[in-house]
N, C-alpha and C positions, 0 to 999 in steps of 0.2 A: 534638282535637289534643293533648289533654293525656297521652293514653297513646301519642303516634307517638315518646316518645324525648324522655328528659332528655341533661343535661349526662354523665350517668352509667351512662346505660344505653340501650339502643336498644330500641324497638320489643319486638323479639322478647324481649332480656333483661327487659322487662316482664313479658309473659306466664308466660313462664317461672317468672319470679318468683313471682307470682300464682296459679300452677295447681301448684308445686313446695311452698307451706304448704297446698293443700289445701282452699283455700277459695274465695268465689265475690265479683268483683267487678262493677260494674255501675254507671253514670254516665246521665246524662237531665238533662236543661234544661225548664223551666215556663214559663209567661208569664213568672214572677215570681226563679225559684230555678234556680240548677245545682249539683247533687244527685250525689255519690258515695257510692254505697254498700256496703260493705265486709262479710263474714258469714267468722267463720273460728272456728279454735280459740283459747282465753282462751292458750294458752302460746305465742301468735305476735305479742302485741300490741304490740311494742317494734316487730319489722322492719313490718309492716303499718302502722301508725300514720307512723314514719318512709317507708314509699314515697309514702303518700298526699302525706305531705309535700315528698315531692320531685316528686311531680308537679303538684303545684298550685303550688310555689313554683321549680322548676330546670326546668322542660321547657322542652326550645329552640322548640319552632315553625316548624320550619325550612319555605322555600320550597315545595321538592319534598312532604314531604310535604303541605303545604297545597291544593296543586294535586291530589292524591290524595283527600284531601278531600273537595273540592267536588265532584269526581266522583261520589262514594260521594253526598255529600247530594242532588246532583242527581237520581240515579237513586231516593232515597228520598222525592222530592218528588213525583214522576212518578206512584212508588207509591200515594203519597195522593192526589193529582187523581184518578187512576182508580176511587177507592175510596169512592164514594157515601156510604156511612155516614161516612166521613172526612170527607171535602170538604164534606157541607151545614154541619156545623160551622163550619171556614174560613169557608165564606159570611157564617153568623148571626155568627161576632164581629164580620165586616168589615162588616156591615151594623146591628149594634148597637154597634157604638164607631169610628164613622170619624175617618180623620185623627189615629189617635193607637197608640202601641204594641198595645193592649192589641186589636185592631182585624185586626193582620197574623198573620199566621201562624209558629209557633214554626221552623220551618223554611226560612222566608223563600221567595222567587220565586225561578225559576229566572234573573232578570235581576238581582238582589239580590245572590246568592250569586256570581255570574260579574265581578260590580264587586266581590268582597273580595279585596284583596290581602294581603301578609305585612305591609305596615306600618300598615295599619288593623286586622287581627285583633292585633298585638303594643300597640298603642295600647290598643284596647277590653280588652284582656286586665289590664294594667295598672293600667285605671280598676276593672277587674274588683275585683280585689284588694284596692281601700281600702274595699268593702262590707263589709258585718258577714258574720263568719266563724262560724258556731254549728258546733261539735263535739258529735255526740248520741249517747252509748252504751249500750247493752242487753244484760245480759249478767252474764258471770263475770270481772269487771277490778278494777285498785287505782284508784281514783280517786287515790290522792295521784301513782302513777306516770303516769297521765294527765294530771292537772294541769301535771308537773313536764317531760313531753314537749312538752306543748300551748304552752309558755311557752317552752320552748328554744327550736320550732320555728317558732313564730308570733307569740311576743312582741315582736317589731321591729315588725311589721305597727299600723299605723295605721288605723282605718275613718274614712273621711270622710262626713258628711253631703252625703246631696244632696236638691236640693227636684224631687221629680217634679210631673208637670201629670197633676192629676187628670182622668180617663177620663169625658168628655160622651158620655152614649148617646142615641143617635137610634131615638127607640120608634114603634112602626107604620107602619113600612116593611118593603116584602118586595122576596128578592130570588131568583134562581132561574137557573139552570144548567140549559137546554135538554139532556137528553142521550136521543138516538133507538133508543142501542147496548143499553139497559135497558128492562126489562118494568116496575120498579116504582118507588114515586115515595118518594122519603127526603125529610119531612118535621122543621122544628125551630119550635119556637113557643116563643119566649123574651125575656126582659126580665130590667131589672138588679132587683140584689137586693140585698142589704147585706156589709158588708168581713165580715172573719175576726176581729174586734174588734168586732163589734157586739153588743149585751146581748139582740139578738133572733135568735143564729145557732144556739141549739135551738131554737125556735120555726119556724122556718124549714125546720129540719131534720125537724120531726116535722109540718110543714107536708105537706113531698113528700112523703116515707112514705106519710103518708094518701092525696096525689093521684095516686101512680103510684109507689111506691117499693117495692111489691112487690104477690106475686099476689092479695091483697085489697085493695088500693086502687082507686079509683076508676077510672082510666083502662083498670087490665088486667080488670076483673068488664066496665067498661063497652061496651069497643072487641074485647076480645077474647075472653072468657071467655060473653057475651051473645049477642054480633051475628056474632061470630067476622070480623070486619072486617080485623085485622090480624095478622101475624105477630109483629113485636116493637112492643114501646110501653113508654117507660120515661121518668117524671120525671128531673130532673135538676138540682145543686144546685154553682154553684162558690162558695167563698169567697177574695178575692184582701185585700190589704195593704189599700186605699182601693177598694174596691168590691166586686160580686158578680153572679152571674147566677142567674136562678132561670128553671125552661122543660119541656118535655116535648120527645119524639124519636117518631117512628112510623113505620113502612115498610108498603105499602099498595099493593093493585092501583092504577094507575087510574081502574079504572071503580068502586070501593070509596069515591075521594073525596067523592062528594057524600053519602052515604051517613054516611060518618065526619064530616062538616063536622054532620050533623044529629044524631047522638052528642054529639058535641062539647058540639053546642047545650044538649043535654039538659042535661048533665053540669052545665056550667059556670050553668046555672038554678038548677037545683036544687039548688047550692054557695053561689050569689048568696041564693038566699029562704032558707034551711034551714041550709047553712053544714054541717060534717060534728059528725056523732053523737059524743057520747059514747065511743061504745064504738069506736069508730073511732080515737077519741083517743089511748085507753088501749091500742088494740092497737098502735099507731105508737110510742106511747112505748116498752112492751114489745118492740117488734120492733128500735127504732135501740138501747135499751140493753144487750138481749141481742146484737146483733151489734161493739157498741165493745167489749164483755169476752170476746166469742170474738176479736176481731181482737186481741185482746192477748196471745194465747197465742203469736202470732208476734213473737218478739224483733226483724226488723224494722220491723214498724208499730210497734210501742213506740217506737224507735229515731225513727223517722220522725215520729211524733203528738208526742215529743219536742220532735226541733227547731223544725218548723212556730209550735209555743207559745211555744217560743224569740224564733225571728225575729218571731215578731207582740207577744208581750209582754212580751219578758225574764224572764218566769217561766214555770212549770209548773204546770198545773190537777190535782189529787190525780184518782185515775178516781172515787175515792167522791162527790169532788164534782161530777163532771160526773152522775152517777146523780141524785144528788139533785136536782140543778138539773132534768134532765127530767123526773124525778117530780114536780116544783111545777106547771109547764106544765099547765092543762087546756084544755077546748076551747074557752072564750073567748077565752083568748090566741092560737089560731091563727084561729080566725074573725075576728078583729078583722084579718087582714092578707089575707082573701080579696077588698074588693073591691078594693084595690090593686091585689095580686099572683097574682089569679086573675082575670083581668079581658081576655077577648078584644080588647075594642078596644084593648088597651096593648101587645099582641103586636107583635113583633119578626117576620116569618116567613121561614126558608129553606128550598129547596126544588131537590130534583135528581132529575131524571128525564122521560121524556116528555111533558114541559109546559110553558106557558107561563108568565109572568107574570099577563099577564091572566087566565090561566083560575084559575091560584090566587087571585087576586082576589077572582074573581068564586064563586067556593065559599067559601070562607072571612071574606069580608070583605062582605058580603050578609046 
């Protein structure tokens, strides 16, 4: 809504705006964050800086467009129901954090969205506002002229505290979406893991690495590179404000499940007695720190690893120090969080495709 038209300009004079300096803009909402981001030339940053600011602070919201809206999102929710690798997701949060935000889906129901009107989206917008506002820059800019814009245009702004209800997850329960129209079966096997503030979130990170985080880890030599069992299989790691998730993903004939369910088995054995090697350690370190320093050549992850450090800490971690800190890490620090955190009976599991409940049960949970 924020790009349908301020007090100043409408719609299309946005666009206009935006593609007439030449550069590229783009907006997205998280569980957690709504996120604009801005890429242009260093000699634009006065009018760019000021639109932002007028759409985050003058957009009207008007009615009609809202109703336009919910159109567009409704048809975008539809999009993700039908899209299996999407929707098992949906599933696992809604089944690892019931009854609470972090639980629903970023998109909301299609029953959700059809009860917003204009004075609850201008309300929530509102409350929007008194949140903490981080401006994150990357680039060729004056920081004193940024300072001195930042405070013209957002200095009035107030952030208010608010107390959230920390996210209870509900571990070893499975939950699954019958669907007959598919050949194959989208698998999540997940539980919580620690906030974006926790002193063990390289640990964590060179955790997955080793257990599926690329093509010498465990899960892809195991499941696919071995047995040839599946087609994609990928660890997976979030880090939120007051919590985390830590899990794997796998798509699979099948008739390939019982099959994978005794992979699995293997795996998570021989992880439990043995824990991962040395050199397994050392190649996970090597591979998450070579990949944080190639992701830095792009000015907007810079941009972006920025703010995220921001909102969580109020400061910024040097990249030298984040290196060195993964170089400390060896493999007893990550073995010490395997039978927690690699521990099938603690799984969370979803599941979409021609199958049951019961029958994922009864392969997996056997």
């Amino acid at each position: 809504m924020l790009f349908k038209g301020t007090s100043n300009k409408s719609s299309l004079d946005i666009v206009k705006f935006i593609e007439g300096l030449g550069g590229a803009f783009d907006a997205y909402t998280t569980k957690e964050n709504l996120v604009i981001i801005t890429k242009f030339l260093s000699e634009h940053t006065t009018d760019v800086f000021n639109l932002i600011a007028e759409l985050l602070l003058e957009s009207k919201i008007a009615k009609d467009e809202l109703t336009k809206e919910k159109s567009v999102i409704l048809e975008e929710i539809k999009s993700n129901n039908e899209d299996p690798g999407d929707y098992v997701f949906d599933l696992f949060f809604e089944a690892l954090f019931p009854n609470h935000a972090m639980g629903r889906t970023i998109a909301g129901t299609k029953e959700s969205v059809k009860r917003i009107d204009i004075r609850k989206t201008k309300r929530h917008y509102r409350k929007l506002l008194t949140k903490d506002i981080v401006i994150a820059i990357s680039g060729n800019f004056d920081q004193k002229k940024i300072q001195k814009l930042a405070a013209d245009r957002f200095g009035r702004l107030r952030a208010v505290k608010t107390r959230r209800r920390k996210p209870r997850s509900q571990c070893g329960t499975t939950i699954v979406q019958r669907r007959k129209d598919i050949s194959q079966v989208h698998v999540v096997f997940g539980l919580p893991g620690v906030a974006f503030t926790s002193p063990l979130r390289y640990r964590f990170s060179i955790m997955n690495t080793a257990f599926g985080g690329g093509m010498s880890s465990r899960l892809f030599q195991g499941l696919r590179e071995k047995e040839g069992l599946v087609y994609n299989v990928q660890s997976f790691l979030d880090f939120y404000s007051d919590c985390g998730i830590t899990g794997f993903y796998f798509v699979c004939d099948k008739a390939n499940l019982k099959r994978v369910a005794r992979q699995l088995k293997t795996i998570f054995t021989d992880l439990q007695k043995n824990g991962f090697h040395k050199e397994e350690i050392e190649l996970a370190k090597t591979y998450l720190s070579g990949n944080l320093l190639l992701s830095l050549e792009s000015s907007t992850n810079r941009m972006l690893r920025l703010g995220r450090e921001m909102l969580n800490f109020k400061k910024t971690t040097l990249v030298d120090d984040v290196i060195k800190m993964i170089r400390t890490i060896n493999e007893q620090h990550v073995n010490d969080l395997i039978v927690q955190y690699l521990n099938p009976k603690n799984y969370t599991i979803a599941a979409v495709g021609p199958i049951t409940k019961k029958e994922i049960n009864d392969i997996f949970k056997t």
